[in-house]
N, C-alpha and C positions, 0 to 999 in steps of 0.2 A: 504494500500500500504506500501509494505517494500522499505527503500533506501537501496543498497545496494555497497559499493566501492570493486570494482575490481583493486589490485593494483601488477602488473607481469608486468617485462619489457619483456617478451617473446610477441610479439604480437600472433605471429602463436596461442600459449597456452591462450593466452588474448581472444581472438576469440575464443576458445573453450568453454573457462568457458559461457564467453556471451552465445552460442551456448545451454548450458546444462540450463543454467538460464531460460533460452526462454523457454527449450522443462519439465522445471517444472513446471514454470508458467500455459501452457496447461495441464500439469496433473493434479496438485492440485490445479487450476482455486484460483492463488493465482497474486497478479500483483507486480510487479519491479519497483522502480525506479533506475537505477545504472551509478555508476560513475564511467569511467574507469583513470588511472592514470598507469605511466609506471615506477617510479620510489617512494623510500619511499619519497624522500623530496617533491614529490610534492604534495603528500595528506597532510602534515606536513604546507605546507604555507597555508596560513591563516585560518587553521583547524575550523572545527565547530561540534558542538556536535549535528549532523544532520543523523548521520549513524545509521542504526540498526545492521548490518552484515560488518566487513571488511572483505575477502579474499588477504590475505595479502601474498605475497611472498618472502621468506626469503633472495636469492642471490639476490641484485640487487645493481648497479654499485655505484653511489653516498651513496643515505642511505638504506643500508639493512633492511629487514625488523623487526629481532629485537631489532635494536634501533629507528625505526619506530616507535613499539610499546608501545615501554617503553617512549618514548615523548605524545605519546597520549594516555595511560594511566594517565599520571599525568593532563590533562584537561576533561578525560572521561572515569569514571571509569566501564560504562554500557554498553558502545558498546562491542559487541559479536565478538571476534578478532578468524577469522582461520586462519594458514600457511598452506602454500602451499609450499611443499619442496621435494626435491628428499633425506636429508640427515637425517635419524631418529633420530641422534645425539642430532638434534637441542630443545629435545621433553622437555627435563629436563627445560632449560632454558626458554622455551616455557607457561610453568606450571606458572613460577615466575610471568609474564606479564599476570597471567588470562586466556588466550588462552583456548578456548573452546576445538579444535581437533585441526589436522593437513588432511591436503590434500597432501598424498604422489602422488610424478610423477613417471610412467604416469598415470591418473585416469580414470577409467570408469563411465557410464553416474552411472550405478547403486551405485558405490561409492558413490560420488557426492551426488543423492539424499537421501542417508540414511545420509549423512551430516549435508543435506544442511535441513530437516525436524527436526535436532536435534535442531542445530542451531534457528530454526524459533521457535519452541517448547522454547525455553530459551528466545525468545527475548518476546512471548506471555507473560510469565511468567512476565516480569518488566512490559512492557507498561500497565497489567493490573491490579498491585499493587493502591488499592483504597487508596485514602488520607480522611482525614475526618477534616469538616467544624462545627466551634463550632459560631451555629444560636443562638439567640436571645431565640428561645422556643424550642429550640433540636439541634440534630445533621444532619448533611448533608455528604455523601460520593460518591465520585465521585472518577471514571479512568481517571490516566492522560490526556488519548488520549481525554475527553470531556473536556477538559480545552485548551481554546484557547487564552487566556491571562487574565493578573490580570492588574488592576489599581485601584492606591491609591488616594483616595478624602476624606479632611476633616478628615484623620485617620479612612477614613470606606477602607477597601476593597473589590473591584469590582471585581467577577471574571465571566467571562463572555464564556459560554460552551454551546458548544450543547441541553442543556435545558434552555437555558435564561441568565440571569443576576442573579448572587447571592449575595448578599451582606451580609458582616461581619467583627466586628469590629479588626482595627490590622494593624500595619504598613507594610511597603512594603519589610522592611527589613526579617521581622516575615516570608512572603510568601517567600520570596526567599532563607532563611534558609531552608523550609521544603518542596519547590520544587527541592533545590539543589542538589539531588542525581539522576534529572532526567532532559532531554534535553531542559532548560529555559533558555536566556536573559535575560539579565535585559537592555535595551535601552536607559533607561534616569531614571529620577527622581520619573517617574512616572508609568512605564510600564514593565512588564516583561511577555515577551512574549512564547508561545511553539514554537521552533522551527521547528518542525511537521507539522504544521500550517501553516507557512512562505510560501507563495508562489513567492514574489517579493521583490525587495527592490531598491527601485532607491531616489537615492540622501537622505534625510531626511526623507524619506517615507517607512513603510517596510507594505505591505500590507498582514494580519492573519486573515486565513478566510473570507476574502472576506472584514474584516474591514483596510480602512487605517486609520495607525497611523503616 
């Protein structure tokens, strides 16, 4: 599952994007989660490195979308940013913030999805950037997306994936060094979590993969 934020204070246009998301979803039997937001400041409060795709619209009333993006670029250097814009002008500046394409108005569906597959094709590309785990009697390498959190005990760390529990020796600061170029927390003293994973979080409690911590 991709997350995906839809941020256009056009509702009419907001609805359409939804509209085209949906009827890709049934083409390339691919699934959504998506966030809509009508303004830049409001994807900006209390941001989280939880996006794979923004669609991001460039006029909007409060905060425009490129200084939208240049705020969340400095907490998230991987998420996959398009504009959405009627002004091609905007394209140079665009380039500076990363910006994958632009989504000129008005769009067709068939636009869209030659975008919106480019787009997915880039984000494939990180999530499944392998890390590697220096064991005891060799090596271990593992995609992010199997990593559903680290925890540190005794100076071992625990990291705990889709294949079990792995353990290796190394502080927690060590993991979060060389997770940092991709969507982790670190929660406390002890945890650093994939936010991919996160499915809840109430009071004290953020529950990853099914484990609460």
């Amino acid at each position: 599952m991709y997350h995906i934020a839809v941020v256009e204070d056009e509702k009419d246009f907001s609805e359409k994007l939804l509209e085209f998301l949906k009827q890709y979803e049934e083409e390339h039997d691919v699934k959504f989660k998506i966030s809509t937001f009508y303004d830049g400041s409001e994807i900006l409060e209390n941001y989280q490195n939880i996006y794979d795709i923004i669609l991001l619209d460039i006029e909007m009333p409060k905060v425009n979308g490129m200084d939208a993006a240049e705020q969340i670029r400095k907490v998230d250097p991987d998420v996959v940013l398009m504009f959405i814009t009627n002004m091609a002008q905007y394209a140079i500046r665009g380039y500076s913030v990363g910006a994958l394409d632009f989504i000129m108005k008005p769009v067709t569906y068939y636009t869209f999805s030659m975008k919106m597959t480019r787009a997915l094709k880039r984000v494939q590309r990180k999530v499944q950037a392998p890390i590697v785990l220096h064991l005891s009697d060799g090596i271990k390498t593992l995609e992010i997306k199997q990593i559903y959190y680290v925890e540190v005990q005794n100076r071992m760390l625990h990291y705990y994936t889709n294949e079990g529990e792995i353990v290796v020796r190394g502080t927690l600061q060590s993991a979060e060094e060389m997770l940092k170029p991709y969507p982790f927390a670190k929660c406390n003293h002890w945890y650093i979590v994939n936010l991919k994973h996160v499915s809840e979080v109430r009071k004290m409690t953020a529950v990853v993969a099914g484990h609460e911590l």
